[in-house]
N, C-alpha and C positions, 0 to 999 in steps of 0.2 A: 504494500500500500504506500500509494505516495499522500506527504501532506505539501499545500503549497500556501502559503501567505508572504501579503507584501504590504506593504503603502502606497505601490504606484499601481498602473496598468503592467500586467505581463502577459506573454505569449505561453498558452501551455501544451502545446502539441507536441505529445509523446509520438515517437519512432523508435525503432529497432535496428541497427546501423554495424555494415561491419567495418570496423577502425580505420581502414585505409580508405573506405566509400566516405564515410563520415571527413576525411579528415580533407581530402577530393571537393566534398562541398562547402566546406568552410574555409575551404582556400577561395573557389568561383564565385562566394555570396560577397566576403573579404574584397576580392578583386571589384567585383559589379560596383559595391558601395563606394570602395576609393573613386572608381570613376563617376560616377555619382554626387559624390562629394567634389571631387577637381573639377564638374564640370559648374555647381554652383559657386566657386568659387571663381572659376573667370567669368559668370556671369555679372557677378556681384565687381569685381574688376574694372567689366567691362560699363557697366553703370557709371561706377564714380569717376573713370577717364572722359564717359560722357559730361556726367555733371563738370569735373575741371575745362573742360571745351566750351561747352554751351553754358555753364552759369544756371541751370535752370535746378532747383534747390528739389524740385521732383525726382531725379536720377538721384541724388545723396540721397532721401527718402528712402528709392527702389533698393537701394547699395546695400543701407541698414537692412532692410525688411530682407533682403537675400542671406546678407549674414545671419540674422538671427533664427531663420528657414533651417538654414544647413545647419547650423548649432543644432537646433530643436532634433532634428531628422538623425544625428551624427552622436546626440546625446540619447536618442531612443535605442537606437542600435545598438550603444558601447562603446561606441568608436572615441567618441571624448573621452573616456577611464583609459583605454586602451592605451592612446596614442596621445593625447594631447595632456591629461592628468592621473597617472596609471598611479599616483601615491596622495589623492585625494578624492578616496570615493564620496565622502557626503559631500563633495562641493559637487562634483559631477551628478551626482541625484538632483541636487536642487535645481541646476542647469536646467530639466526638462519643465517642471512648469515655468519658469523666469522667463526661458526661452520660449515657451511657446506663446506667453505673456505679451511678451515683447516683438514678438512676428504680428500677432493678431494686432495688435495696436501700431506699429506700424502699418500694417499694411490699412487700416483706416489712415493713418496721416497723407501714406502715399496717395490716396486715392482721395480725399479731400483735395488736395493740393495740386493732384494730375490733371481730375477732371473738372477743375475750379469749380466746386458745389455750393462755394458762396454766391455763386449767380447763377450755377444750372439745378441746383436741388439743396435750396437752405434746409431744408426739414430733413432732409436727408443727411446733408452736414451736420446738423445737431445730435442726428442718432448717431451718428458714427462719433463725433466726440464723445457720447455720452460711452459708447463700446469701447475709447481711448482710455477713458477714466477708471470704469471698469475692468481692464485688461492691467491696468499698473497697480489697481488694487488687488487683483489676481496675481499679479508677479509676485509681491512682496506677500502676500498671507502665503503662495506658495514658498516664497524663500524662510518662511519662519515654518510653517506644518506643511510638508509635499503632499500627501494625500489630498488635501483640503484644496490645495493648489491645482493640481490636477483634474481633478474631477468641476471644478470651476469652471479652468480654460477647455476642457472637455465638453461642457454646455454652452460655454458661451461662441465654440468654432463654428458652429455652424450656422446659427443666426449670424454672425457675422461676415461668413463669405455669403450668405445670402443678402445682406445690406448691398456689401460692397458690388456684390453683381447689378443689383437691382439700380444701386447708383452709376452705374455704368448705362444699363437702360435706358434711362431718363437723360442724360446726359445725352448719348445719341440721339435719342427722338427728338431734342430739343434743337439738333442740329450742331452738337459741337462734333465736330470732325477728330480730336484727340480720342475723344470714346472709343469710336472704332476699333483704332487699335489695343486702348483696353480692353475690350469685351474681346 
């Protein structure tokens, strides 16, 4: 019998594996994720070379919200303990709500500020501040109790990529042409 408890989300899918099948796939998953990871990070790169060219304080936005992504994505996997803090596991625990804190609130700023919602959807700006507020209150109660943290940024993800679509929406219909390419 197996027992399993935690504080965060875990994956619990038992398999049967022989050592060298087993050790074969965790070298291909290891590989996928690095590239994975290297490819959010010349994204995130590739933003703030934009924002230093163009000045336009939106790309710095996109830059953070990409870093904070791969954090989140990089701290779920282990790959943060692993490689980047392998002799600080509770910092790296708390990484995954903080981080995902800080993506979901980001990514309201970037998209206030992309799709200028103070003149294409004020009521829609207001929610998305209000989800800004929310998600740094989520960071920190996650960086003091992680369970509490998590299961927080965990309800508030998805009404919030639904804001930010839906402000995307509106934004095009309205005729701003920048939408577009959000959506």
């Amino acid at each position: 019998y197996i027992r399993v408890q935690t504080e965060s989300a875990i994956r619990c899918a038992f398999s049967f594996w022989q050592e060298e099948a087993l050790y074969e796939r965790l070298a291909r998953e290891e590989f996928y994720l690095g590239i994975y990871s290297g490819l959010m990070l010349i994204m995130a790169f590739y933003n703030f070379f934009l924002f230093l060219t163009i000045r336009d304080i939106a790309y710095l936005y996109y830059f953070f919200y990409v870093i904070s992504f791969a954090v989140f994505q990089m701290s779920l996997e282990g790959m943060v303990l692993k490689y980047l803090m392998p002799g600080l596991p509770a910092l790296a625990k708390v990484l995954v709500p903080v981080s995902a804190s800080a993506s979901c609130g980001l990514a309201m700023i970037f998209a206030v500020q992309f799709l200028d919602l103070r003149r294409n959807a004020p009521r829609i700006r207001q929610a998305a501040l209000g989800v800004l507020a929310l998600s740094g209150a989520i960071g920190v109660a996650g960086a003091l109790h992680h369970s509490t943290g998590v299961r927080a940024i965990g309800a508030l993800a998805f009404p919030a990529a639904l804001l930010v679509l839906l402000a995307g929406i509106l934004a095009y219909r309205r005729g701003y042409t920048p939408a577009k390419y959000f959506l």
